[in-house]
C-alpha positions as a Markdown table, in Angstrom:
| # | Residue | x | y | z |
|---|---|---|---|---|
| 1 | Unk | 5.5 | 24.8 | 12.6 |
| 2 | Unk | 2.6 | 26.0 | 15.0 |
| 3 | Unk | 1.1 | 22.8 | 17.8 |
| 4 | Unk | -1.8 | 23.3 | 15.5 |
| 5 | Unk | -0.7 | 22.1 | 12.2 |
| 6 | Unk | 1.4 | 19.5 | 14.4 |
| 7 | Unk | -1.7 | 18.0 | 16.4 |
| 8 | Unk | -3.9 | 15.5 | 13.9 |
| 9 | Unk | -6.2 | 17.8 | 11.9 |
| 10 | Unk | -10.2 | 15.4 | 11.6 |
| 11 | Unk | -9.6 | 16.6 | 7.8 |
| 12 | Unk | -9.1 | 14.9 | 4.6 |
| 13 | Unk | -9.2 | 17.7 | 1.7 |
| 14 | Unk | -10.9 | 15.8 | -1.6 |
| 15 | Unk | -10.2 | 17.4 | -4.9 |
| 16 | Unk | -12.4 | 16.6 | -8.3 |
| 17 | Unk | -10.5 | 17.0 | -11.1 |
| 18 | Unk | -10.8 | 16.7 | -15.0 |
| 19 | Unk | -8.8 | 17.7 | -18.0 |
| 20 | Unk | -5.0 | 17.0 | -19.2 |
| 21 | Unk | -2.3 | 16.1 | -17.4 |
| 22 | Unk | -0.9 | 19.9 | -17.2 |
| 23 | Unk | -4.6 | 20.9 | -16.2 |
| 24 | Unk | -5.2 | 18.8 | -13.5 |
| 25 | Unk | -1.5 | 19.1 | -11.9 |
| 26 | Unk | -2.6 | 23.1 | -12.4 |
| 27 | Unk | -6.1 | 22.7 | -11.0 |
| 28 | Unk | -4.7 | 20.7 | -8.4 |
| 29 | Unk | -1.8 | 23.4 | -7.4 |
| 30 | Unk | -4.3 | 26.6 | -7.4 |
| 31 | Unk | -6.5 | 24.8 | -5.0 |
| 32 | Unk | -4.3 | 23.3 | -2.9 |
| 33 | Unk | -1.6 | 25.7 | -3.1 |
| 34 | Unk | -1.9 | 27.1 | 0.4 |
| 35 | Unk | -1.2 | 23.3 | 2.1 |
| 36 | Unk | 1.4 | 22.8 | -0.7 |
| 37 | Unk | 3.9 | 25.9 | 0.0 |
| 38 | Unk | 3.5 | 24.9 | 4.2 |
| 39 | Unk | 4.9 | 22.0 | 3.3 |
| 40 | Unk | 7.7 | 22.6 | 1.3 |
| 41 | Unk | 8.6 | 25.6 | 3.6 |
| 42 | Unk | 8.6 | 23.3 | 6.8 |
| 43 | Unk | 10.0 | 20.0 | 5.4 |
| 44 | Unk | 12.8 | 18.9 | 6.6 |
| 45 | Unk | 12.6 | 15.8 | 4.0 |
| 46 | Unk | 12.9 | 18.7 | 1.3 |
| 47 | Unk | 15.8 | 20.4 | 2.6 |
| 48 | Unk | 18.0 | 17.3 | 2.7 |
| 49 | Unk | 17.3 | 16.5 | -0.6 |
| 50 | Unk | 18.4 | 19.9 | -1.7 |
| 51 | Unk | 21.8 | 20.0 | 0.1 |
| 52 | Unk | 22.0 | 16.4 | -2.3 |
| 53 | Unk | 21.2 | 18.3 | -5.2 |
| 54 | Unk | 23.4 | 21.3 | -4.6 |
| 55 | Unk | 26.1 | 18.4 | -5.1 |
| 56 | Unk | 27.8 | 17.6 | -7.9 |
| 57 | Unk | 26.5 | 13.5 | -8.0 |
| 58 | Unk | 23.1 | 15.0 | -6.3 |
| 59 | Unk | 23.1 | 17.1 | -9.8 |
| 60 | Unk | 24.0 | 14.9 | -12.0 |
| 61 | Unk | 20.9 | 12.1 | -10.6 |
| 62 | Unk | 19.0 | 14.4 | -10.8 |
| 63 | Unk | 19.1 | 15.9 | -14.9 |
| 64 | Unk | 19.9 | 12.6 | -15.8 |
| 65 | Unk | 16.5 | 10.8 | -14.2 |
| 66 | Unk | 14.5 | 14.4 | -15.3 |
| 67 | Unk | 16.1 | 13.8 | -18.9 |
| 68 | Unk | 15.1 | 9.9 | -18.9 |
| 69 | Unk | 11.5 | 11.3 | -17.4 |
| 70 | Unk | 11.0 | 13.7 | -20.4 |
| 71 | Unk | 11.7 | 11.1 | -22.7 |
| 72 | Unk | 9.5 | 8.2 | -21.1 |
| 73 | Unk | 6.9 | 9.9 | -19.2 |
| 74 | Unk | 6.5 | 13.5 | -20.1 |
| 75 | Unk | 3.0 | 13.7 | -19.5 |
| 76 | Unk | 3.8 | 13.2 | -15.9 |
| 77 | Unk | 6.6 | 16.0 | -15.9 |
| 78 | Unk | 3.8 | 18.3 | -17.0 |
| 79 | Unk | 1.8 | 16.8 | -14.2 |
| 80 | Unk | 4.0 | 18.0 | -12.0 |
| 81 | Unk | 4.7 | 21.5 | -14.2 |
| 82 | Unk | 1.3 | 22.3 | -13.7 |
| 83 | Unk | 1.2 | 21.6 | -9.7 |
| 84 | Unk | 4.2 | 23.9 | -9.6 |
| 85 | Unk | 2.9 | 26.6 | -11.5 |
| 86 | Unk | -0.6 | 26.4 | -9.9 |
| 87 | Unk | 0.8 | 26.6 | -6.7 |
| 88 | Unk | 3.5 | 28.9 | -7.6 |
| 89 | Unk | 6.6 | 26.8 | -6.0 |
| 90 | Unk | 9.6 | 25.8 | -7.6 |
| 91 | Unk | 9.4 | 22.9 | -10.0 |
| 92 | Unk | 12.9 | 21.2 | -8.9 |
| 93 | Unk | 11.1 | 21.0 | -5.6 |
| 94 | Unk | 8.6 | 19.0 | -6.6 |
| 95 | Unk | 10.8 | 17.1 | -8.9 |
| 96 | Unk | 13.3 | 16.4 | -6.0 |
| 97 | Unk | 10.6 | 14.8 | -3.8 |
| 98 | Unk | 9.7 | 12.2 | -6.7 |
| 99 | Unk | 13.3 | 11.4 | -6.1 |
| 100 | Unk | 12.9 | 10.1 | -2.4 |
| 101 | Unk | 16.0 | 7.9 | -1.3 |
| 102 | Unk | 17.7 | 8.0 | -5.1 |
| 103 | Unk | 19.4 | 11.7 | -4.3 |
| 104 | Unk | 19.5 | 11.1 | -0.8 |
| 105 | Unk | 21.8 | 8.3 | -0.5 |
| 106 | Unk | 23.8 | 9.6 | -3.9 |
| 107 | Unk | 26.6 | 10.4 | -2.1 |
| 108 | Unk | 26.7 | 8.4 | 1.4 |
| 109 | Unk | 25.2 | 4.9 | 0.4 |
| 110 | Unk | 26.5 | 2.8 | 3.4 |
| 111 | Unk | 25.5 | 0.1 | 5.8 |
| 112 | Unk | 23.5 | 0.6 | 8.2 |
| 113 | Unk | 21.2 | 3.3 | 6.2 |
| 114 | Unk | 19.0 | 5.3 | 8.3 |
| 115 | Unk | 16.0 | 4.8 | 5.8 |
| 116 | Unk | 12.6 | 5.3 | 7.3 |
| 117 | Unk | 9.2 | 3.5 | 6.6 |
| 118 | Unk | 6.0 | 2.4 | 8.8 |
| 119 | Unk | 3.3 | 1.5 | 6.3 |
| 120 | Unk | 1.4 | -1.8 | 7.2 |
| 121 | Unk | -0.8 | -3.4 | 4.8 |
| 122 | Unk | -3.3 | -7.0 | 5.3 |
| 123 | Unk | -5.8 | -8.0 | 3.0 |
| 124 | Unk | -8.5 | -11.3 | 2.8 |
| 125 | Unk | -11.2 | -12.5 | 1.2 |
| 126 | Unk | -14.0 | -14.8 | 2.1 |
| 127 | Unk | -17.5 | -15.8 | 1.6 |
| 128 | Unk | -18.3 | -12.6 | 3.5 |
| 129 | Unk | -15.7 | -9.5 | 2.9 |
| 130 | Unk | -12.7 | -9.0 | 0.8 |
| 131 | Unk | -10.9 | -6.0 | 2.5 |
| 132 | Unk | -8.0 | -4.3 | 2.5 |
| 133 | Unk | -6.6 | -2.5 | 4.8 |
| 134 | Unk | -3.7 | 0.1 | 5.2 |
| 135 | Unk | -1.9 | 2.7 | 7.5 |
| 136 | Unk | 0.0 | 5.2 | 5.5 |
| 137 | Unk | 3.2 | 6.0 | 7.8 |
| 138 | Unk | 5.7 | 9.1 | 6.5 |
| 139 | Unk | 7.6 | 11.7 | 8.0 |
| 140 | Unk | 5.8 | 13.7 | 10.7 |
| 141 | Unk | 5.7 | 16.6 | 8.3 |
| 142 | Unk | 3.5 | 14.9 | 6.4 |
| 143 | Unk | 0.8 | 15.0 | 8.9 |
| 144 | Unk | -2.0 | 16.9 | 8.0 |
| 145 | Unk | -0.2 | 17.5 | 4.3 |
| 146 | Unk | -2.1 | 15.4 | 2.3 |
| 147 | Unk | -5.1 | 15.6 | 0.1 |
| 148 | Unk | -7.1 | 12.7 | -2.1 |
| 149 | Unk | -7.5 | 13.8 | -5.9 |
| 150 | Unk | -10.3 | 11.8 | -7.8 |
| 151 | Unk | -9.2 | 12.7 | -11.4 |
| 152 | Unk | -10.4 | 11.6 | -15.1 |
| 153 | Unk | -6.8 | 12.2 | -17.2 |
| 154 | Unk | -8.0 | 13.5 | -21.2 |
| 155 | Unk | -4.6 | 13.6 | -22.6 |
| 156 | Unk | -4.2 | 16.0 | -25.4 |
| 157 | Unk | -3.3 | 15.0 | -28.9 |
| 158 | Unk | 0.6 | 15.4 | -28.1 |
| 159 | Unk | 0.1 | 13.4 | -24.8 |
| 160 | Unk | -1.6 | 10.4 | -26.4 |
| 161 | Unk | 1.2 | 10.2 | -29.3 |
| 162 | Unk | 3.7 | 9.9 | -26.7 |
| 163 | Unk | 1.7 | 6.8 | -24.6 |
| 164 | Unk | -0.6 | 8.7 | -22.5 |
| 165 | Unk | -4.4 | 7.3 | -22.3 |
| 166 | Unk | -7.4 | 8.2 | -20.6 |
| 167 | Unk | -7.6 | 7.7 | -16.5 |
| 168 | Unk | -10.0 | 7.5 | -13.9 |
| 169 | Unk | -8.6 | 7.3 | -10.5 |
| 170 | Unk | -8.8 | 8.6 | -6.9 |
| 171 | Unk | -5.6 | 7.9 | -4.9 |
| 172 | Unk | -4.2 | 9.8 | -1.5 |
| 173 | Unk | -1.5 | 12.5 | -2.5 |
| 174 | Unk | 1.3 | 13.9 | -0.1 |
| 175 | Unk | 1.1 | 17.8 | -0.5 |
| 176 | Unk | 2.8 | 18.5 | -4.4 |
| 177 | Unk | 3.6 | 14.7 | -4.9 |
| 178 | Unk | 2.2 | 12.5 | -7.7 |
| 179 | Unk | -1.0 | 10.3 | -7.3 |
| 180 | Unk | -0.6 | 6.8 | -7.5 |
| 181 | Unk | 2.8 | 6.4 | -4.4 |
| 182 | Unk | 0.1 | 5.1 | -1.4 |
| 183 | Unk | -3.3 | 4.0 | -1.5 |
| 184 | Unk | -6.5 | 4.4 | -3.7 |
| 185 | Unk | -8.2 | 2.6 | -6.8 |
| 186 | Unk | -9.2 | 3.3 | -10.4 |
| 187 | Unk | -11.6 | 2.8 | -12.8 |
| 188 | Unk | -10.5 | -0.8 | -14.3 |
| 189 | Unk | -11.4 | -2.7 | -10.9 |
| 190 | Unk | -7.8 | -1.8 | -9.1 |
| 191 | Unk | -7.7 | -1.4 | -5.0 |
| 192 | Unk | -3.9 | -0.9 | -4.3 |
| 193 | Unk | -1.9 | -0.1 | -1.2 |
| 194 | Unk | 1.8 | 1.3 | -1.5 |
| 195 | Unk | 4.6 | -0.1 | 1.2 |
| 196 | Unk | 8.1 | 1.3 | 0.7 |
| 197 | Unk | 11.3 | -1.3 | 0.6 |
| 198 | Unk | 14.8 | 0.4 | 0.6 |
| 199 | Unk | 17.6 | -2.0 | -1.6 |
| 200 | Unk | 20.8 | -1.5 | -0.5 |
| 201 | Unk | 22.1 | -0.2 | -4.1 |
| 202 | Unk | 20.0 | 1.8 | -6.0 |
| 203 | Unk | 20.3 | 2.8 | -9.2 |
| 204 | Unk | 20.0 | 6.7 | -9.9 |
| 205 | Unk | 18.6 | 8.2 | -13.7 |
| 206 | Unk | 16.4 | 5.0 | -13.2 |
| 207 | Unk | 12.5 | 5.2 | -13.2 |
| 208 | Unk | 12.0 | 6.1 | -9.8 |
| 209 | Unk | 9.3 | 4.6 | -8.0 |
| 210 | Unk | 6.9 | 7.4 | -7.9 |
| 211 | Unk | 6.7 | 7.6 | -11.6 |
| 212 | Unk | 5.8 | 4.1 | -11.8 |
| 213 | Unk | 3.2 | 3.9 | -9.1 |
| 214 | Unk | 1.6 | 7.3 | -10.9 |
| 215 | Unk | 1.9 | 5.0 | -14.1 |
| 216 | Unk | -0.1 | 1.9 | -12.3 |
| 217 | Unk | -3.0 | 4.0 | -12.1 |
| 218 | Unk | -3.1 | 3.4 | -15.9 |
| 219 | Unk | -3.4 | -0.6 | -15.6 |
| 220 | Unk | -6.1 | -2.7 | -17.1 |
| 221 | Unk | -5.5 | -6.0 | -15.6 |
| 222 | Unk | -3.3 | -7.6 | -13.8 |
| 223 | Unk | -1.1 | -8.9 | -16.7 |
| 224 | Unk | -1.0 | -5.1 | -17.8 |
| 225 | Unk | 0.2 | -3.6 | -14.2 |
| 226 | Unk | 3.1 | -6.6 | -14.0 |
| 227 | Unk | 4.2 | -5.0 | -17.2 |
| 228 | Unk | 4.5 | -1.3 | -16.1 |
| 229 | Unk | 5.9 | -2.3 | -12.6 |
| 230 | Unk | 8.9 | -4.2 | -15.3 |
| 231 | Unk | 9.1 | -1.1 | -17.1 |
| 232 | Unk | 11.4 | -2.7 | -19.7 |
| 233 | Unk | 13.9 | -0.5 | -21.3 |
| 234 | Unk | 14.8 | 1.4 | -18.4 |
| 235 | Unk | 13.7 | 0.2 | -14.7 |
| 236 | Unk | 13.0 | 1.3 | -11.5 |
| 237 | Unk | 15.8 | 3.0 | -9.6 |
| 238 | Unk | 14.6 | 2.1 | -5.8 |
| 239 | Unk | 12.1 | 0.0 | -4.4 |
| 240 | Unk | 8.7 | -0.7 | -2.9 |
| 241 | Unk | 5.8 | -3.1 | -2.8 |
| 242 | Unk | 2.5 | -2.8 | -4.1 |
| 243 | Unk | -0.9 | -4.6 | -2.4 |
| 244 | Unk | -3.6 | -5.1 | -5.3 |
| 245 | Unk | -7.0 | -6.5 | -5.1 |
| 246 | Unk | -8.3 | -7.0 | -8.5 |
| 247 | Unk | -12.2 | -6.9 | -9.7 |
| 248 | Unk | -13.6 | -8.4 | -12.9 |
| 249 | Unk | -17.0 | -7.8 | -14.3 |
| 250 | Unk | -18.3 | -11.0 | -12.8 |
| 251 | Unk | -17.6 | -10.2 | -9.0 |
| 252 | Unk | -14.3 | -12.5 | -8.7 |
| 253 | Unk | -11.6 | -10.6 | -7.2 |
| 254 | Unk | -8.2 | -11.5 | -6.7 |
| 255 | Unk | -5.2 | -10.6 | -4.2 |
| 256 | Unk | -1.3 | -10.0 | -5.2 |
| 257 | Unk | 1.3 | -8.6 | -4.0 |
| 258 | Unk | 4.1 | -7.8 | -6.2 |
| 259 | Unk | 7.9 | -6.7 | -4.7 |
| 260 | Unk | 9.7 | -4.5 | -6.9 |
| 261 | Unk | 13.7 | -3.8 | -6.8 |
| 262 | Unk | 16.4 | -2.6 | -10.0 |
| 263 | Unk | 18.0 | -4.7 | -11.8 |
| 264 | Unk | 21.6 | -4.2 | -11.6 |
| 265 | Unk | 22.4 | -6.5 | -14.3 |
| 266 | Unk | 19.6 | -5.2 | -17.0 |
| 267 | Unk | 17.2 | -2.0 | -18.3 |
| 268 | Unk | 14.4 | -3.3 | -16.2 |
| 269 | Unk | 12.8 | -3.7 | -13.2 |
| 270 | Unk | 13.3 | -6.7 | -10.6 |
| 271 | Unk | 9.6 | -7.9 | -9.8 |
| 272 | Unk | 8.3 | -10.9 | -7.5 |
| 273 | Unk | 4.4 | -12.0 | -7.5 |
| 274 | Unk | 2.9 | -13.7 | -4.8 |
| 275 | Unk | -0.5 | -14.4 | -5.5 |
| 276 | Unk | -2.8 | -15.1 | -2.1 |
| 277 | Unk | -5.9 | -17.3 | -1.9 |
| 278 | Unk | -6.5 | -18.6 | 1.5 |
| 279 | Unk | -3.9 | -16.6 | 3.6 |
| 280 | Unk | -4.5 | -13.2 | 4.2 |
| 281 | Unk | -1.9 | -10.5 | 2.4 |
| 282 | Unk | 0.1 | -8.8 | 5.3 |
| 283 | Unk | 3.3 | -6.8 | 4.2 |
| 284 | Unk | 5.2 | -3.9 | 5.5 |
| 285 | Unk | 9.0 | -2.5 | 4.7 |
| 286 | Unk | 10.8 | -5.5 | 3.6 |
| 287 | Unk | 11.3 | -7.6 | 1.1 |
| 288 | Unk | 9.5 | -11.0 | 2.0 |
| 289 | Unk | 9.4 | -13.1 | -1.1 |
| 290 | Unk | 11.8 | -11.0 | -4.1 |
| 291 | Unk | 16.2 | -11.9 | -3.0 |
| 292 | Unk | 17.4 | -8.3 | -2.7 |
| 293 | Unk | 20.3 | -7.1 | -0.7 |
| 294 | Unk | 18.7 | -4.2 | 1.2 |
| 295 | Unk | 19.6 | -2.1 | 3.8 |
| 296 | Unk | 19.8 | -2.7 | 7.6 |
| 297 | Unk | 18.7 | -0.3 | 10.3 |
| 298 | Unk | 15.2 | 1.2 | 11.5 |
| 299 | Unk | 13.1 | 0.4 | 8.4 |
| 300 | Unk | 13.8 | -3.4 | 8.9 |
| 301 | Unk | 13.7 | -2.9 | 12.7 |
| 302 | Unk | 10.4 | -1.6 | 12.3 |
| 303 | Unk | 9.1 | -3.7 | 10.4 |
| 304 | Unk | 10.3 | -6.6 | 12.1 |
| 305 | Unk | 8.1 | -5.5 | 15.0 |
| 306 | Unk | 5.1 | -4.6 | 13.2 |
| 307 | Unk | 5.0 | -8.0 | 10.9 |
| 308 | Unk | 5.4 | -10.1 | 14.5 |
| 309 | Unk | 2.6 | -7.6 | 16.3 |
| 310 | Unk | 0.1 | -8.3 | 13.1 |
| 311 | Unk | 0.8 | -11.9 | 13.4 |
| 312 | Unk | -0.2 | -12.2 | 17.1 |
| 313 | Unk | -3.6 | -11.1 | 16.3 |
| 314 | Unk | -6.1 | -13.6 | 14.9 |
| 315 | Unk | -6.1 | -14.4 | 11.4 |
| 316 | Unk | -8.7 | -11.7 | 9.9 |
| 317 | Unk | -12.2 | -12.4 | 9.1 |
| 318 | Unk | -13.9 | -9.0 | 9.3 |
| 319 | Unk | -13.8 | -5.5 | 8.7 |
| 320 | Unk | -13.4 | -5.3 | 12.9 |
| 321 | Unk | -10.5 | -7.8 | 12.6 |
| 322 | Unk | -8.3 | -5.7 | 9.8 |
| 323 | Unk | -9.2 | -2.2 | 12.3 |
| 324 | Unk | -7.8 | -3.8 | 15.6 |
| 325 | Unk | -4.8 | -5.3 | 13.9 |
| 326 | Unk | -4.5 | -1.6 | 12.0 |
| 327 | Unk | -4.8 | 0.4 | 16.0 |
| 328 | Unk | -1.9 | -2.1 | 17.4 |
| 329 | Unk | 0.4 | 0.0 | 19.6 |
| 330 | Unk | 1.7 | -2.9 | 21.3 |
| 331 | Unk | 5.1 | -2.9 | 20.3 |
| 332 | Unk | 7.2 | -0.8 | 22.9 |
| 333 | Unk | 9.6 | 0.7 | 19.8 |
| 334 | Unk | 7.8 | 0.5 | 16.5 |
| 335 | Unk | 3.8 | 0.6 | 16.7 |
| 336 | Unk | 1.7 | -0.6 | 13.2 |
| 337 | Unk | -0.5 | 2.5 | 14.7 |
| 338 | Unk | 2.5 | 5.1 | 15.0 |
| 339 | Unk | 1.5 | 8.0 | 17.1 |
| 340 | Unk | 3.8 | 8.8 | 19.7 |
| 341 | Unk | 4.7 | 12.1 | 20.3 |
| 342 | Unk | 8.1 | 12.6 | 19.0 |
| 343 | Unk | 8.4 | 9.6 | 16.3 |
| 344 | Unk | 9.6 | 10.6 | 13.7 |
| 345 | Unk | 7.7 | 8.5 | 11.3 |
| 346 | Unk | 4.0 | 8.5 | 12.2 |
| 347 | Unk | 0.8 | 7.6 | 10.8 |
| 348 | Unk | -0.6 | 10.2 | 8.8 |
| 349 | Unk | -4.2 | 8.1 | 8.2 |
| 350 | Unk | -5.8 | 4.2 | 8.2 |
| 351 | Unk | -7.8 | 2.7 | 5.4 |
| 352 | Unk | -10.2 | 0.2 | 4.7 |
| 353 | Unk | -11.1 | -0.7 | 1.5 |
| 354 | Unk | -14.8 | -2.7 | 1.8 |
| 355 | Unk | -14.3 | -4.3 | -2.1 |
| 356 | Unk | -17.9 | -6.1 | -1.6 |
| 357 | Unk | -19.8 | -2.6 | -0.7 |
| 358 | Unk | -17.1 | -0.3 | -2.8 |
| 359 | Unk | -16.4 | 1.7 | 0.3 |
| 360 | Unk | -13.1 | 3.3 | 0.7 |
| 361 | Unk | -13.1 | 4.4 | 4.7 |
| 362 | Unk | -10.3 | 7.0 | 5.7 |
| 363 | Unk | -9.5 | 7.3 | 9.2 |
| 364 | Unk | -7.2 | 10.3 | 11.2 |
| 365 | Unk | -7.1 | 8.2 | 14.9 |
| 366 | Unk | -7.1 | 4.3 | 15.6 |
| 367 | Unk | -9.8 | 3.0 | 13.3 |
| 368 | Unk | -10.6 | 0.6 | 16.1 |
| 369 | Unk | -11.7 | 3.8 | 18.3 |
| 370 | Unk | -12.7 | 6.3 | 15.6 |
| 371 | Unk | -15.4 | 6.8 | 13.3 |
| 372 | Unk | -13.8 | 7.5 | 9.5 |
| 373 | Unk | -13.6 | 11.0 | 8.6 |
| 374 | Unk | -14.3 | 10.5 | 4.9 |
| 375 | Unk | -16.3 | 7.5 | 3.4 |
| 376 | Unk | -15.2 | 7.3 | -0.2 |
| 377 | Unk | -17.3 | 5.2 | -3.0 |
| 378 | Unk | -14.9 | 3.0 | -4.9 |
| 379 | Unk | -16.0 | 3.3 | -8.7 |
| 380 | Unk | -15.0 | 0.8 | -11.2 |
| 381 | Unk | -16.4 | 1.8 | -15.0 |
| 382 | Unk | -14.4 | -0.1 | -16.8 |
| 383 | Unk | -14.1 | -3.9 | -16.7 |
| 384 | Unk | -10.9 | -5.8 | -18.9 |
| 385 | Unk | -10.9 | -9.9 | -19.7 |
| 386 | Unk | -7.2 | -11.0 | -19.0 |
């Protein structure tokens, strides 16, 4: 990959979208397909996955989660059809990067396991702002291979008699992945941060994670997304966390996060709620309030040293507050800002979500030294009584 496309890019593509789910995934490939096929021709992300797949328990995972995908959610696998064919790249590519940690630990799911993560999340409310803010940490590849998609979802006929409503939402994308897996809102009063966890057994042909973060996107309420992170019937396979400030039609909002792990005993997922009033929300790559058995090594390492870096700030009671605490490079191995040179997790962009003035800032450097590169408005049409 050139030093270009490796130095941060001051660029946030934004995509408009509206039709079905094949459309939009085909709308979103054609326009994007350039930053798509770079990405999948320089990951190295991708090309461990396929090595996984070319095996015969990497195969296996794999048809059985796309059969299980078909069956629950296949207006989502034409999502991603139509990304593929608009782009013109291979569908089991795309399909492979839903998969994430399920095919790559398939075969070689010991202790210490060298999973990865750096995304930092804090949220508050007072009398005077309810933010929430976010740095979205992957793979250095990932860097300058993303794209926002504001979409509205009309399922056709076939879609809607298979589950499939009618969406409104703008969320961040990784180049050829689903919406929904990091940060952004929708229409029904939903701001939502993504962090992921990594349990140590994981439970492949499962919902993976992806699938049910695209699905969130869908929710109504709050009562409404704790259902679809359940996912009765089946459950997730991995893990991951999700951040959620809810909005109601009379200006309340309220703060959750929600952990989310398989259940190895049942068709569902594992989910713990912790509801914040007072305190401010602050979560990163590791289960803080669900039991699970995860896995040691970086991810907890890293987050170790991020939670205790956020904590030495002051407790947040601005916009100012949640940037400083989001540009912390004060840890000497694992930064809540992740920039160093040859990390191989970095931070791709910051957020802050401004509930009270419906703002959605995006930021490529520090936010505490950089102006925002994009200033989103957050648009909530629809308003649902729990």
């Amino acid at each position: 990959m050139s030093e270009r496309l490796q130095s941060r890019r001051q660029s946030v593509p934004v995509i408009y979208v509206r039709g079905s789910h094949y459309d939009v995934g085909f709308d979103v490939g054609r326009t994007l397909g350039a930053l798509i096929k770079t990405y999948i021709a320089t990951s190295e992300t991708l090309r461990q996955l396929e090595r996984e797949y070319k095996t015969d328990a990497g195969r296996q995972a794999y048809e059985k989660t796309l059969a299980n995908m078909k069956k629950r959610f296949p207006y989502y696998v034409k999502e991603i059809q139509g990304v593929a064919e608009g782009a013109n790249v291979a569908f089991h590519h795309l399909f492979l990067l839903q998969l994430d940690d399920i095919i790559l630990t398939i075969n070689d799911n010991h202790v210490p396991r060298n999973d990865t993560g750096g995304c930092s999340s804090v949220a508050f409310k007072n009398e005077h702002n309810i933010i929430l803010g976010h740095t979205e940490d992957a793979a250095t590849e990932i860097l300058n291979h993303f794209y926002i998609m504001s979409a509205h979802i009309i399922p056709t006929k076939e879609d809607r008699e298979h589950g499939a409503v009618e969406e409104r939402f703008t969320s961040l994308c990784y180049a050829g992945q689903m919406p929904g897996y990091t940060m952004g809102f929708n229409q029904n009063g939903l701001v939502f941060s993504i962090n992921t966890l990594s349990p140590l057994l994981l439970k492949p042909g499962n919902t993976p994670r992806t699938f049910i973060t695209r699905k969130l996107l869908t929710a109504k309420n709050f009562r409404n997304a704790e259902k679809i992170l359940r996912d009765e019937g089946l459950g997730i396979g991995n893990g991951f966390s999700v951040n959620m400030l809810w909005s109601d039609a009379w200006g309340d909002v309220q703060i959750y996060n929600v952990e989310v792990a398989p259940d190895l005993k049942a068709d569902r997922s594992i989910i713990g709620v912790r509801k914040f009033d007072k305190d401010p929300l602050v979560h990163c790559n590791k289960y803080e309030h669900l039991k699970v058995t995860e896995v040691t090594g970086p991810i907890i390492a890293s987050s170790n040293s991020r939670l205790k870096a956020i904590r030495s700030h002051p407790t947040p009671a601005s916009k100012e507050d949640v940037c400083s605490i989001l540009s912390d490079t004060t840890s000497k191995d694992f930064q809540v800002f992740s920039q160093e040179k040859d990390a191989f997790i970095k931070t791709i962009a910051a957020a802050i979500f401004d509930v009270d003035k419906r703002t959605w800032s995006i930021y490529i450097d520090k936010p505490e030294e950089s102006e925002p590169v994009a200033v989103l408005p957050i648009r909530f049409a629809n308003f649902y009584a729990d």
